[in-house]
C-alpha positions in Angstrom: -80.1 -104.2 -29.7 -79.7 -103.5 -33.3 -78.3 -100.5 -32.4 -76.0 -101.1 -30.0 -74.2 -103.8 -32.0 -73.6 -101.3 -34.8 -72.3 -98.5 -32.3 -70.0 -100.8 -30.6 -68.9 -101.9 -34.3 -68.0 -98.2 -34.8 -66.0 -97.4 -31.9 -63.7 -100.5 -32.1 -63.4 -99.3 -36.0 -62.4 -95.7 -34.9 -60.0 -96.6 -32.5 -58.2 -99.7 -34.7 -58.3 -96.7 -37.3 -56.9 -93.9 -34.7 -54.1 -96.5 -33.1 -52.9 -97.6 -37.0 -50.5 -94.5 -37.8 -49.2 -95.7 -34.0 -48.8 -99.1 -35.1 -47.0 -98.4 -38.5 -44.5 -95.9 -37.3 -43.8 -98.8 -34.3 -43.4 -101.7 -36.9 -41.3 -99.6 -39.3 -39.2 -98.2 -37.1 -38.9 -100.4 -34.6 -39.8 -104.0 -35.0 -38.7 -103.9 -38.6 -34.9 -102.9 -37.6 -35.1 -105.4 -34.2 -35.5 -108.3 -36.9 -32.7 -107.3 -39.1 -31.0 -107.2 -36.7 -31.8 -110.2 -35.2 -31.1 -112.2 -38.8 -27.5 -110.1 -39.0 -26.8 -111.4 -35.5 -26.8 -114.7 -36.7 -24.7 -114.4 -39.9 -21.0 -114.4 -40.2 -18.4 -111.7 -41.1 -17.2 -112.2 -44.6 -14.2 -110.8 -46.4 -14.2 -107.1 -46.4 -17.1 -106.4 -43.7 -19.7 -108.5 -46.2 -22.3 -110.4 -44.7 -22.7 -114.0 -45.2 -26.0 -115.1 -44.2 -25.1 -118.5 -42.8 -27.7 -118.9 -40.0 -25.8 -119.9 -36.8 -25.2 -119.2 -33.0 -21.5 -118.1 -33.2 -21.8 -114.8 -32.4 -23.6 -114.9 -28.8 -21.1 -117.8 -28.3 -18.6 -115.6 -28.6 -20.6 -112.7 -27.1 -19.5 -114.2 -23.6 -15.7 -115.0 -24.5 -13.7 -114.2 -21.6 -12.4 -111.4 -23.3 -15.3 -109.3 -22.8 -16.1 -110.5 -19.4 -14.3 -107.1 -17.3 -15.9 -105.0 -20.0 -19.2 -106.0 -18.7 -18.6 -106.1 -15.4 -17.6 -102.5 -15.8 -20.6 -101.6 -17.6 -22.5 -103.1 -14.4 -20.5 -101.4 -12.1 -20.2 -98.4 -13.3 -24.1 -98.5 -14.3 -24.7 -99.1 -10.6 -22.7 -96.7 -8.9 -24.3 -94.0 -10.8 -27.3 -94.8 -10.3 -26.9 -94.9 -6.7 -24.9 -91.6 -6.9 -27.9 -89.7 -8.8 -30.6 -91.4 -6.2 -28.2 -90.0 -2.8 -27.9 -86.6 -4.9 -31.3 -86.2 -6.0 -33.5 -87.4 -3.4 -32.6 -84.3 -1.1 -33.0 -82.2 -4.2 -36.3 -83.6 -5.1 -37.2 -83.1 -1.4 -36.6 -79.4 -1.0 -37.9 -78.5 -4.4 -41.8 -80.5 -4.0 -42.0 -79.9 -0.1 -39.4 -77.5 0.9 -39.4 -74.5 -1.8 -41.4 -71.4 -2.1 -44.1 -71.4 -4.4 -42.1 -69.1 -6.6 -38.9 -70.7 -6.8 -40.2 -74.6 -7.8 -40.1 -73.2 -11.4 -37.2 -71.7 -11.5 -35.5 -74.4 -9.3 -37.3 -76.8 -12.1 -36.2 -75.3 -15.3 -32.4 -74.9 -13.5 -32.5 -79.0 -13.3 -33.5 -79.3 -17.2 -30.9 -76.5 -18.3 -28.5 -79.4 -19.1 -30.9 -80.6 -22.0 -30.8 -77.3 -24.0 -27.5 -78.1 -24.7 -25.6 -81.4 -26.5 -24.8 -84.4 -24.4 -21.4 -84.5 -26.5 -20.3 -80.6 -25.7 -21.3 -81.2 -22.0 -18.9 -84.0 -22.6 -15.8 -82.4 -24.1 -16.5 -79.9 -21.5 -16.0 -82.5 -18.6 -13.0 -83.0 -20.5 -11.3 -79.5 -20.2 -12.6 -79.6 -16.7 -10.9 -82.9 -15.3 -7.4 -82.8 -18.2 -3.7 -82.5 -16.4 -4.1 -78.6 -17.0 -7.7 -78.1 -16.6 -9.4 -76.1 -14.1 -9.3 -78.4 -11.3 -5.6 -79.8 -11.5 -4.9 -76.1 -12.1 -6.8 -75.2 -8.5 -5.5 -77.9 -6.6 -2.0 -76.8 -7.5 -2.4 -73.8 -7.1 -4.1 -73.8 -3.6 -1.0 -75.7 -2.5 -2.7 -79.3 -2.3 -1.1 -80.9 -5.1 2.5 -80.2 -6.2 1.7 -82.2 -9.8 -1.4 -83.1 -11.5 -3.6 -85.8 -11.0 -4.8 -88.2 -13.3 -8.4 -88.0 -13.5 -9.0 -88.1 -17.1 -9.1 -91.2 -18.9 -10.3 -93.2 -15.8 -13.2 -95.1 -14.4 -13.8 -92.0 -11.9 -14.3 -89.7 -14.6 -16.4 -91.7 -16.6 -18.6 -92.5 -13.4 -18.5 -88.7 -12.8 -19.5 -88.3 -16.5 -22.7 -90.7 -15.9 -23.9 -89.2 -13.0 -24.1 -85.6 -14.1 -25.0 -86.2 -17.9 -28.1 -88.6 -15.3 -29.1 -86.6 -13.2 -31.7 -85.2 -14.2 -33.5 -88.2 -15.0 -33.5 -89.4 -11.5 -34.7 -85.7 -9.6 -37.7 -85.6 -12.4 -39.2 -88.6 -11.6 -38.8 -88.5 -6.8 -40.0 -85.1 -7.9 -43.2 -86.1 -9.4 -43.7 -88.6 -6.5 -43.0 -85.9 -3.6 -45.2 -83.3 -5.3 -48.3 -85.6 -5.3 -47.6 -86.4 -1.6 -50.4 -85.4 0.7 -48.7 -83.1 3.6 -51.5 -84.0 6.1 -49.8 -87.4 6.7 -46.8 -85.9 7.3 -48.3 -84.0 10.1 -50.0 -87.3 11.4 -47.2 -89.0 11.7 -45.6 -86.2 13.5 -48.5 -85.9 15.7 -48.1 -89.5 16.7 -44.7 -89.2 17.9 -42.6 -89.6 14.9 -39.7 -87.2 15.1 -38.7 -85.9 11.1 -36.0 -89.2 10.5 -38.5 -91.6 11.2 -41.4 -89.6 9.2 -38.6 -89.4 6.4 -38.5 -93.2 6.7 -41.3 -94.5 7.5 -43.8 -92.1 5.6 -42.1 -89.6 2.8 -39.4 -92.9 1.6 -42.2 -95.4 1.0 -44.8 -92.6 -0.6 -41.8 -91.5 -3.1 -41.5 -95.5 -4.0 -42.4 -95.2 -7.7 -40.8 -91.9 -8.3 -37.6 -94.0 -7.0 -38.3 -96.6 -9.2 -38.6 -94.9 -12.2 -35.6 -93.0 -11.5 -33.5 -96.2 -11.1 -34.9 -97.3 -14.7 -34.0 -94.2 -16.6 -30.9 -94.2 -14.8 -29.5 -97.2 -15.2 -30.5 -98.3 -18.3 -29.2 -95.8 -20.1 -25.9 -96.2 -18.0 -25.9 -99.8 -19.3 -25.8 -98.8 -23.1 -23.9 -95.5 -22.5 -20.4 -94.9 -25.0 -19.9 -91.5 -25.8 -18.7 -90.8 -21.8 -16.6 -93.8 -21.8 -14.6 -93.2 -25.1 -14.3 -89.5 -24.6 -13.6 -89.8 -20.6 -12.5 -93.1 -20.2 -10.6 -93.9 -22.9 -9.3 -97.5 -24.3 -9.1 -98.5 -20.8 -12.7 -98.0 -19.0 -14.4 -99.5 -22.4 -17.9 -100.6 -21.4 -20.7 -102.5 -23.6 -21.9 -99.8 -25.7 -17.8 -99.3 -27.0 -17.7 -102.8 -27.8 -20.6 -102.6 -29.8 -19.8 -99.2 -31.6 -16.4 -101.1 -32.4 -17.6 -104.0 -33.9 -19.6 -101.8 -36.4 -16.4 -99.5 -36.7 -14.7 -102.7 -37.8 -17.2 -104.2 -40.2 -18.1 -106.7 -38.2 -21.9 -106.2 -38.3 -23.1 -109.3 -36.9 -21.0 -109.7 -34.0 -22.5 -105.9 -33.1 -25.8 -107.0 -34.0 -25.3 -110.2 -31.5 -24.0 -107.9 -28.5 -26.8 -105.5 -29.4 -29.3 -107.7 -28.6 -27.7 -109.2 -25.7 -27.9 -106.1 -24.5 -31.4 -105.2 -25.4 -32.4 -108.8 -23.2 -30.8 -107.3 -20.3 -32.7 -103.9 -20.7 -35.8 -105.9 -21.2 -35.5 -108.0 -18.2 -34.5 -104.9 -15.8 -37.7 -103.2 -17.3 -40.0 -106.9 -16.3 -38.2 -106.4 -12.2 -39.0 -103.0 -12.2 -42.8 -103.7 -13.2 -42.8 -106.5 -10.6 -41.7 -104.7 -8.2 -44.7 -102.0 -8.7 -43.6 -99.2 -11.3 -46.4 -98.3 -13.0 -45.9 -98.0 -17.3 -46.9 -94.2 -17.3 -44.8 -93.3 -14.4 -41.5 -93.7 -17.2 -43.3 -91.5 -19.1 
């Protein structure tokens, strides 16, 4: 018994020891900023950008001031459409690469999809924005196919900062239905096809269901990041499709550190309660993973 006391002692010693570098890079880096930020989120902008710590509530007051009311229902709009844009594009994707491919090609079909990622978010950016400017290659095709006698103006709108989200996204959302369709066992398939099913309602009623929590985490790391995204709304959008993340980066611009701080966290509440749904609803921690 002796024995068994002192082993058990051990083991919870060597993993409190093993989880503590874990636990002091987490409380440094992130629960350590999270309450600064939280105690400059309820201060008050003094002269010159300088915080006053004068505990009070102001800020989230005025986080939802009518003035910022279209910004966030842009955010949410925008957020939502691409995420609904990457799940219509990628599901098909996903589809032919886990149950449709050769062998041979799933890899290279796999490393085509992460290609984006070896190169910076903000080039792929400013290259969306040579793509879509008055001159750019597409006003130049249109007009010069005959379609379009003048440019049009897709720069500096909400279409190009929604077309901005959904390619700089993704990837995020094929990754995750392809995951779920890979592990799919093909043999149901072929029951359900035995049984009558024709290939819609086995999509539906068999494939659709089974690629549930590769949907679910695609949604997440879609649209999450679509809530808190401003470098394709300031560089594609402009002054006039501002979303959350540009009202935050402002405030900062401006000095105004705890007014930022306050929408910061508002924001952060939101991501937090999107992430409880999606756990309700069945998404599994290591499926975001």
């Amino acid at each position: 018994m002796y024995r068994v006391v002192v082993g058990a002692m051990r083991k919870r010693t060597t993993a409190r020891l093993l989880l503590a570098p874990a636990a002091v890079w987490l409380a440094v880096l992130l629960l350590a900023p999270l309450l600064i930020a939280v105690v400059v989120s309820l201060s008050t902008r003094g002269p010159y950008g300088r915080i006053i710590y004068e505990l009070s509530f102001d800020n989230y007051r005025n986080a939802f001031d009518s003035l910022y009311l279209s910004a966030y229902w842009r955010t949410i709009w925008i957020a939502s459409a691409t995420t609904l844009l990457c799940a219509t594009v990628s599901f098909p994707v996903a589809y032919y690469i886990a149950l449709r491919a050769p062998e041979r090609w799933r890899r290279i079909l796999l490393v085509l999809t992460v290609i984006p990622f070896w190169t910076s978010f903000l080039i792929r950016t400013y290259a969306w924005m040579l793509l879509l400017r008055s001159e750019g290659v597409i006003n130049s095709a249109l007009m010069y196919s005959g379609l379009t006698h003048e440019p049009l103006k897709l720069l500096y709108s909400n279409l190009a900062v929604l077309v901005g989200q959904v390619y700089g996204e993704l990837p995020f959302m094929i990754l995750p239905i392809y995951v779920a369709l890979d592990r799919l066992d093909l043999s149901l398939l072929e029951a359900a096809q035995d049984l009558g099913a024709n290939r819609f309602w086995t999509l539906v009623k068999v494939t659709l269901p089974l690629a549930r929590p590769g949907l679910i985490a695609g949604t997440v790391l879609v649209f999450i990041p679509s809530l808190g995204a401003f470098i394709t709304p300031d560089l594609l959008g402009g002054a006039k499709s501002a979303m959350v993340g540009n009202l935050i980066q402002n405030q900062f611009s401006l000095l105004n550190q705890p007014f930022g701080s306050a929408l910061s966290l508002v924001l952060t509440a939101a991501v937090l309660a999107l992430l409880w749904f999606a756990l309700r609803a069945g998404l599994k921690p290591n499926e975001l993973a």
